[in-house]
C-alpha positions in Angstrom: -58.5 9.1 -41.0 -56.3 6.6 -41.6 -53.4 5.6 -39.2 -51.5 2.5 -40.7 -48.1 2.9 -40.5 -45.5 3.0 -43.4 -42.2 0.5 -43.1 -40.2 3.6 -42.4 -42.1 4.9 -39.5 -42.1 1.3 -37.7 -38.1 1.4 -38.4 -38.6 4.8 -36.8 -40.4 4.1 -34.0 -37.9 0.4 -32.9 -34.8 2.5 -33.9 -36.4 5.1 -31.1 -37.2 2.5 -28.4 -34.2 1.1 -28.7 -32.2 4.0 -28.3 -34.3 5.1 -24.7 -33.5 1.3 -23.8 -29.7 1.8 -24.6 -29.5 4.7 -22.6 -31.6 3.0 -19.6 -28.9 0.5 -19.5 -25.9 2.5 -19.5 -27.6 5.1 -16.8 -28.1 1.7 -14.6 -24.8 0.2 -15.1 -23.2 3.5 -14.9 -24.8 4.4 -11.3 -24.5 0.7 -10.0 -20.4 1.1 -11.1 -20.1 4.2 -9.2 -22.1 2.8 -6.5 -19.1 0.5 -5.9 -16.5 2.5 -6.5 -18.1 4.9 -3.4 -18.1 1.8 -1.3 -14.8 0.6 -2.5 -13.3 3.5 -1.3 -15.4 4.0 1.8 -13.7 0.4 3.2 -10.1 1.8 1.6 -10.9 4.5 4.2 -11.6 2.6 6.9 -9.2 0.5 6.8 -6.7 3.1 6.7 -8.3 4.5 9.7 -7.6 1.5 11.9 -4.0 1.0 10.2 -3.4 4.4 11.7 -4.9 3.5 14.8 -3.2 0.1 15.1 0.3 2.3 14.5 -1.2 5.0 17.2 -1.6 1.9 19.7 1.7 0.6 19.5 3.4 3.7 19.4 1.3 4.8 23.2 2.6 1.1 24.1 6.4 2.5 23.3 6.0 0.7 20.7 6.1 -3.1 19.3 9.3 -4.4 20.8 8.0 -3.5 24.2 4.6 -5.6 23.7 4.8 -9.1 25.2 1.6 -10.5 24.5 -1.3 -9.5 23.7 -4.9 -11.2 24.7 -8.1 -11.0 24.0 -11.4 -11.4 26.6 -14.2 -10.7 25.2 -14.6 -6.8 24.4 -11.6 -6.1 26.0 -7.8 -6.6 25.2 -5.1 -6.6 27.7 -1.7 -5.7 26.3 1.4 -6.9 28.4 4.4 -4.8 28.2 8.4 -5.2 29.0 8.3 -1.3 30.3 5.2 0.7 32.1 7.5 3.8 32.1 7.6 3.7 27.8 3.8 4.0 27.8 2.3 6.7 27.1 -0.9 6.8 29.5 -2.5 10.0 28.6 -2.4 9.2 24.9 -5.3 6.5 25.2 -8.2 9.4 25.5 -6.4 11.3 22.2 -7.4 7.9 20.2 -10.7 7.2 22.1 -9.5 4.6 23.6 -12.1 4.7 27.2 -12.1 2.5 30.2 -8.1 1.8 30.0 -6.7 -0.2 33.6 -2.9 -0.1 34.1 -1.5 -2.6 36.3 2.4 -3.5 36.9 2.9 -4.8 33.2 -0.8 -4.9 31.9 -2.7 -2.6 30.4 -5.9 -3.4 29.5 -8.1 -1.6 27.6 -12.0 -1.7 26.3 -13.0 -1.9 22.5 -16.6 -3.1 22.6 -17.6 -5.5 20.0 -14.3 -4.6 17.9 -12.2 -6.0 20.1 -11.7 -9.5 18.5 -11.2 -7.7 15.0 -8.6 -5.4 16.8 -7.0 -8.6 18.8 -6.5 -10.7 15.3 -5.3 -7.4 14.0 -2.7 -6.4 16.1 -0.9 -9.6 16.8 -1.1 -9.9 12.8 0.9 -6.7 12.8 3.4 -8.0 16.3 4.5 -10.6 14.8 
């Protein structure tokens, strides 16, 4: 038997290999592209998530003329307010918000670990 290889099938057999490793490549670039359009629009989700829930807050708080201040201790936030009577109180459960204290002009509220990230957030949007 003989098994040496003519010039053709050796331009056969590169022309082949390269074509499996072109396709490789686009497969990997393809996936790794849609990879990060997923996640690009996961975080567009999230983020208009909180906005919603930033407008939610202020709108329970009769909204952002009748915030003071807001301040931030730790994982919890304590909103001062002009007017009890134009906050909503029973709207804090509808947007999860738990562990919520009113006081003469305070509110303040509990938001775990997100509170900071909340705190920056909604005096970004007060001012």
């Amino acid at each position: 038997m003989n098994f040496l290889l003519s010039v053709n099938d050796i331009i056969y057999i590169c022309l082949g290999i390269g074509a499996v490793v072109l396709i490789f490549v686009v497969i990997i670039v393809l996936y790794f592209k849609n990879k990060k359009s997923a996640q690009k629009e996961a975080l567009q989700k999230k983020e208009n998530t909180l906005n919603n829930m930033y407008d939610n807050i202020f709108t329970i708080l009769g909204g952002k003329e009748n915030v003071e201040k807001i301040t931030c201790n730790r994982s919890r936030l304590t909103f001062v307010v002009k007017d009890m009577s134009l906050v909503k109180k029973d709207e804090f459960e509808k947007i999860e918000i738990k562990d919520v204290i009113f006081m003469s002009d305070r509110i303040i509220c509990s938001f775990g670990e997100m509170a900071l990230e909340f705190y920056n957030n909604l005096n970004n949007l007060l001012k």
